[in-house]
N, CA, C and O of each residue as an XYZ file, in Angstrom:
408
protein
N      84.116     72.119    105.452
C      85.424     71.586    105.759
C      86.212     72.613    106.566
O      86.282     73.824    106.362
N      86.781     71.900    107.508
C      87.883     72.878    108.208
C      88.719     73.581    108.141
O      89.406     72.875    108.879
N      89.523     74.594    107.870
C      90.654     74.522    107.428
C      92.018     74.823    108.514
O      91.855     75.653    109.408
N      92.778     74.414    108.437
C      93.998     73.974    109.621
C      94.757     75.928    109.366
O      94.829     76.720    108.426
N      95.130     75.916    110.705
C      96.277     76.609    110.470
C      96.170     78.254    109.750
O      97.063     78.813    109.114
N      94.675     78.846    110.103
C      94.433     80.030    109.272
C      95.131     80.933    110.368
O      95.274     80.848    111.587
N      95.590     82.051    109.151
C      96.352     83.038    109.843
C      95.333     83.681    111.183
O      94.132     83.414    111.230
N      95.867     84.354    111.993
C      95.106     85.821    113.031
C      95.465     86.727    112.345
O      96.553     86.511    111.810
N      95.093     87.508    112.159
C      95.047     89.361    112.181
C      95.134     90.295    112.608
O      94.060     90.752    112.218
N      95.584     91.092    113.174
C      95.041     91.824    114.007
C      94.452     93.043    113.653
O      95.068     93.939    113.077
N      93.204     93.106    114.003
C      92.468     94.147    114.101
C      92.138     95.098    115.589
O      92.135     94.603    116.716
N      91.826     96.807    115.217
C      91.561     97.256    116.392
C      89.602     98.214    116.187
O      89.351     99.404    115.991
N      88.915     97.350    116.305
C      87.871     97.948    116.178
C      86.954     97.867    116.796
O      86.898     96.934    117.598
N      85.688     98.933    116.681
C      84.449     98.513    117.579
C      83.230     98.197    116.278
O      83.345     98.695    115.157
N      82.005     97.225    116.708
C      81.100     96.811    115.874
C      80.132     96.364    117.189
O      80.357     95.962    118.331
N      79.102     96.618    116.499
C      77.610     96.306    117.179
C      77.146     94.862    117.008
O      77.208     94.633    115.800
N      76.602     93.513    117.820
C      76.648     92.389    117.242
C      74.886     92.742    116.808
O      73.913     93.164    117.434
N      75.122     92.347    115.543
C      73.003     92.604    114.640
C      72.187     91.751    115.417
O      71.014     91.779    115.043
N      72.429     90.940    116.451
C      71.459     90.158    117.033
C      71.348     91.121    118.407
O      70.512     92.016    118.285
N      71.816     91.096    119.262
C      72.153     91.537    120.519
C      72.078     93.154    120.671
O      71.497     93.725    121.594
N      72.663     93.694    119.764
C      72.728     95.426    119.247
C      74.015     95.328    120.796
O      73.903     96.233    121.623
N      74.785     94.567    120.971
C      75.915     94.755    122.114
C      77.220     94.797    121.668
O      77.871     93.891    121.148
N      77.657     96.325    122.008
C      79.068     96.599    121.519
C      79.939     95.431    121.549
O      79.451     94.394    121.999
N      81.162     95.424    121.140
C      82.267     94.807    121.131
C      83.493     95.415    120.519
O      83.458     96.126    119.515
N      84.461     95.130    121.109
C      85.953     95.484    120.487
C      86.271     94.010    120.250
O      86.276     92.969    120.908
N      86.606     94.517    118.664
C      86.983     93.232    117.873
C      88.507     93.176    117.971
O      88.961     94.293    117.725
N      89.386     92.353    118.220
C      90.979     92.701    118.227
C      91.919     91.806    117.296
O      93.133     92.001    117.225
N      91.102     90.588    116.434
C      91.511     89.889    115.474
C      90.430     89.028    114.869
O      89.280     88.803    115.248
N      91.229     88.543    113.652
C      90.352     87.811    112.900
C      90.996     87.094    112.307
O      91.949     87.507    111.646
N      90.537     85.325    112.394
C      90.638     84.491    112.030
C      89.739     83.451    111.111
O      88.753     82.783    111.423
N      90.312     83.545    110.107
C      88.727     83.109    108.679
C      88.106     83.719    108.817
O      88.261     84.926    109.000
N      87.004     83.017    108.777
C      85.583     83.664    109.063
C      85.207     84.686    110.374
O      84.434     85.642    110.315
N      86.004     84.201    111.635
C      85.331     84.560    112.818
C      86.672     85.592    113.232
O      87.874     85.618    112.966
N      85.738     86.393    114.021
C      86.370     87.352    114.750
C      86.868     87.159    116.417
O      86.129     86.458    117.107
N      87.897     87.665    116.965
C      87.820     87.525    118.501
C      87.881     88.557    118.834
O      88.788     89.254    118.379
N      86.713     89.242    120.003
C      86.120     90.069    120.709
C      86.282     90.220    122.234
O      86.743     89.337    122.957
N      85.847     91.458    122.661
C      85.531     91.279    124.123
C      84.316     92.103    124.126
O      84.161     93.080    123.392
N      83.372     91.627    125.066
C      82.267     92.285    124.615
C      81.913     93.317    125.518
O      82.765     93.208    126.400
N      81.170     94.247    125.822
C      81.288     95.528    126.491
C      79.572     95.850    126.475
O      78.711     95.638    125.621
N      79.535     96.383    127.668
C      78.078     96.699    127.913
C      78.410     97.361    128.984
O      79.547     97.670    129.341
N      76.503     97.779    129.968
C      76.506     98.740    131.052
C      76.401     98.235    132.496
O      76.156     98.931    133.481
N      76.658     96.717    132.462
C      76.027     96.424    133.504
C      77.446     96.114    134.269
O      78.397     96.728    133.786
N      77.704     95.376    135.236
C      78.789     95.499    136.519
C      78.786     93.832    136.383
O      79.792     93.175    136.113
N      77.363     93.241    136.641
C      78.068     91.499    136.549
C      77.154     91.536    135.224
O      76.387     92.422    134.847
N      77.527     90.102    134.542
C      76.834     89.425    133.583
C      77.313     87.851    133.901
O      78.442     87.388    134.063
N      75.990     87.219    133.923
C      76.118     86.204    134.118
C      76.926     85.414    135.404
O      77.458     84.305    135.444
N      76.775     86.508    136.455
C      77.166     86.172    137.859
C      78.662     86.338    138.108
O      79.308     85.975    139.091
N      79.265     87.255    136.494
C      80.731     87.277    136.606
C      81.064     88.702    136.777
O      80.258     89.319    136.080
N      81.840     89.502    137.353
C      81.953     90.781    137.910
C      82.919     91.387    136.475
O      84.049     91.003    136.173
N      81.998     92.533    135.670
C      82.778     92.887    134.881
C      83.794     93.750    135.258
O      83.760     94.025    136.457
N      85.060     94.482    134.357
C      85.519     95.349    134.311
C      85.125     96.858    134.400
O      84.590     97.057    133.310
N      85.104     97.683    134.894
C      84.703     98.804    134.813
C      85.518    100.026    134.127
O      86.501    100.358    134.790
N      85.386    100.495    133.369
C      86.038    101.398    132.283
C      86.017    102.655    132.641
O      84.979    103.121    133.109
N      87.256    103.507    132.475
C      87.342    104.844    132.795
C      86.657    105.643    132.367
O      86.034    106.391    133.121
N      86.550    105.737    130.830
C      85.613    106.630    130.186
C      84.938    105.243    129.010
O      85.255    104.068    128.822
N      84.072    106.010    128.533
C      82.600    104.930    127.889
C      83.368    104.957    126.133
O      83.715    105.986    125.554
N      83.447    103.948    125.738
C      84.148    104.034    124.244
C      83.393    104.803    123.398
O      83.954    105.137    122.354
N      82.281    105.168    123.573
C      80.898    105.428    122.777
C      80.986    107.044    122.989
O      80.281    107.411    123.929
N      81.779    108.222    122.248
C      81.081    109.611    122.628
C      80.228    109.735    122.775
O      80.234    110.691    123.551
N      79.034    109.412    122.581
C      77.655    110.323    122.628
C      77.108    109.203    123.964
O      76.010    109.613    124.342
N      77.526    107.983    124.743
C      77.097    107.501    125.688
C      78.154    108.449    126.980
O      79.338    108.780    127.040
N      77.058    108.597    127.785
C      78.127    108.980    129.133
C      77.872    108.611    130.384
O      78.259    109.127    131.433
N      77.028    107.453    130.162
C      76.590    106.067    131.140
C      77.969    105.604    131.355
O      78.774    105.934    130.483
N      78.402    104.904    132.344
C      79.266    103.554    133.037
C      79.333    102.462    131.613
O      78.385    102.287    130.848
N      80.626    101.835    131.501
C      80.647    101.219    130.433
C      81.678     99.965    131.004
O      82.642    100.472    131.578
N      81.698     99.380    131.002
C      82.330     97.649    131.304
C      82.830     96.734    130.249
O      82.295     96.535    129.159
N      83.994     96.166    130.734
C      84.455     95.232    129.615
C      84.504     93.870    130.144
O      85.144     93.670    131.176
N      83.889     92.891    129.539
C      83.848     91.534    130.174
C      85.223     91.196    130.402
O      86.077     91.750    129.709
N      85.580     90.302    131.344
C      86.561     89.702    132.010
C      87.655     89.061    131.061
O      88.868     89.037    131.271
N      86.731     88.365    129.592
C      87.160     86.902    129.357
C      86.779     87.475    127.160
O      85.837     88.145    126.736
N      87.625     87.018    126.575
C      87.875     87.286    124.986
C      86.525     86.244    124.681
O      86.046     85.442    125.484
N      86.104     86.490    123.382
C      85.219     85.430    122.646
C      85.202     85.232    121.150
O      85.904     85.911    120.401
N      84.470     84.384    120.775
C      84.602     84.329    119.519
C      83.095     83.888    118.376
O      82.321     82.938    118.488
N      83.120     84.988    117.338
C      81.905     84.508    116.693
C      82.200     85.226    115.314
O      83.046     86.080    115.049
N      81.083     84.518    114.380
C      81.093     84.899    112.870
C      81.301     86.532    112.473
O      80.622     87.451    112.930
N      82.106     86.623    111.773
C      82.187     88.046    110.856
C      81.080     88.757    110.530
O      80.965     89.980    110.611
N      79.979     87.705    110.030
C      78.549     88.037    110.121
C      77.468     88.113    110.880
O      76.271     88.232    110.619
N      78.205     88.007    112.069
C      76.765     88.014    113.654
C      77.316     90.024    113.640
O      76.731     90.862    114.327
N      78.216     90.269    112.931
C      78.497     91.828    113.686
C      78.268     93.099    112.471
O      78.664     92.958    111.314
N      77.603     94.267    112.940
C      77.379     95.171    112.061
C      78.677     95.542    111.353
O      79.629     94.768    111.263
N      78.640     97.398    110.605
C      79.686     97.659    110.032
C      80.820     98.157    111.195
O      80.749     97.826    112.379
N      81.513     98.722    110.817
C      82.478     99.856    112.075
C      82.048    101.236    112.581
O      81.673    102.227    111.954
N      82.269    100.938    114.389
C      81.739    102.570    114.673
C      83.037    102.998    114.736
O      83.878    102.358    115.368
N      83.319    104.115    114.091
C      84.529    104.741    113.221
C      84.556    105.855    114.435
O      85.651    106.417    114.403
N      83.818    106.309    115.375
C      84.008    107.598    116.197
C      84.464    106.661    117.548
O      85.104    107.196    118.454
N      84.206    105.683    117.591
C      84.794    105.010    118.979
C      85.824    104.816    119.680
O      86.567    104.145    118.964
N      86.432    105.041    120.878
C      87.798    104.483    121.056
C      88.238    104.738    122.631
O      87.850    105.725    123.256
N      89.220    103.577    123.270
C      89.253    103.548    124.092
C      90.224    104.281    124.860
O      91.277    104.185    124.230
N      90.472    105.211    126.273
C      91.089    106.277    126.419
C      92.612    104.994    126.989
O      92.673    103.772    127.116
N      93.468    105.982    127.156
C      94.272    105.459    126.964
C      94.695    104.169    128.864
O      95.151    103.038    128.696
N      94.436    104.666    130.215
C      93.712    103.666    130.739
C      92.967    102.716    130.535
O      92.946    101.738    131.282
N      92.196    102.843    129.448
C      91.196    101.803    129.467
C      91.985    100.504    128.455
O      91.725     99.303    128.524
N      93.047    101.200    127.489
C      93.824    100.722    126.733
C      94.411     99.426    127.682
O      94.023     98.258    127.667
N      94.961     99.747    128.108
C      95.945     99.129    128.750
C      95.127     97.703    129.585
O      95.618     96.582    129.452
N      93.776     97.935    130.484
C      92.588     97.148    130.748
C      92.422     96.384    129.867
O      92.411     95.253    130.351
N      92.222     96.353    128.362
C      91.516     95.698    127.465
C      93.121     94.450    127.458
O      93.251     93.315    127.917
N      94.113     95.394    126.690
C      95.337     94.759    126.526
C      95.574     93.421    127.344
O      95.848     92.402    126.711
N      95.436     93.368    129.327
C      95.433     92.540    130.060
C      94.358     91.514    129.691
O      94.593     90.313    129.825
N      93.410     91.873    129.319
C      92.369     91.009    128.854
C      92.623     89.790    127.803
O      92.450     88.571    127.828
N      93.154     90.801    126.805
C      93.487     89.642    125.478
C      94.946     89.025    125.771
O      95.499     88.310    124.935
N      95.392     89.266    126.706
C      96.987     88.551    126.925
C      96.342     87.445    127.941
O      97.204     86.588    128.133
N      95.302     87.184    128.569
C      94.840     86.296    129.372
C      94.622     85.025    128.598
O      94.181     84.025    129.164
């Protein structure tokens, strides 16, 4: 059953999805499901030109790091625990921010 009208949350975190092993910044949560933007190394995905990030959220990565264009949404349980050393510099802050106000 559905339920109408569940609160958002806001959360500021990063988690690995257990299927994919593909970062994400989680930025709320609603019931069950979380809304994300998902982040990887590549420039397009899926023929769409990602974001390109100042510095890589990941210390120990120092590869090119990208934030998809566009927010998403999936189960609490498609995503690992929290990477607790992660975080985005304060440019890149502001990138993500435009994202979830879209």
């Amino acid at each position: 059953m559905k339920v109408k009208n569940q609160k958002e949350s806001k959360r500021s975190e990063f988690r690995k999805n257990k299927i994919t092993e593909h970062p994400a910044y989680i930025f709320a949560k609603i019931g069950n499901k979380y809304k994300y933007i998902g982040l990887t190394h590549a420039d397009i995905t899926d023929g769409v030109r990602n974001i390109k990030l100042d510095k890589n959220p990941n210390p120990t990565d120092k590869s090119t790091a990208y934030a998809k264009p566009k927010t998403d949404k999936a189960r609490t349980n498609d995503f690992k625990q929290k990477e607790k050393t992660w975080k985005f510099s304060k440019s890149d802050k502001e990138k993500i921010n435009k994202i979830i106000k879209k």
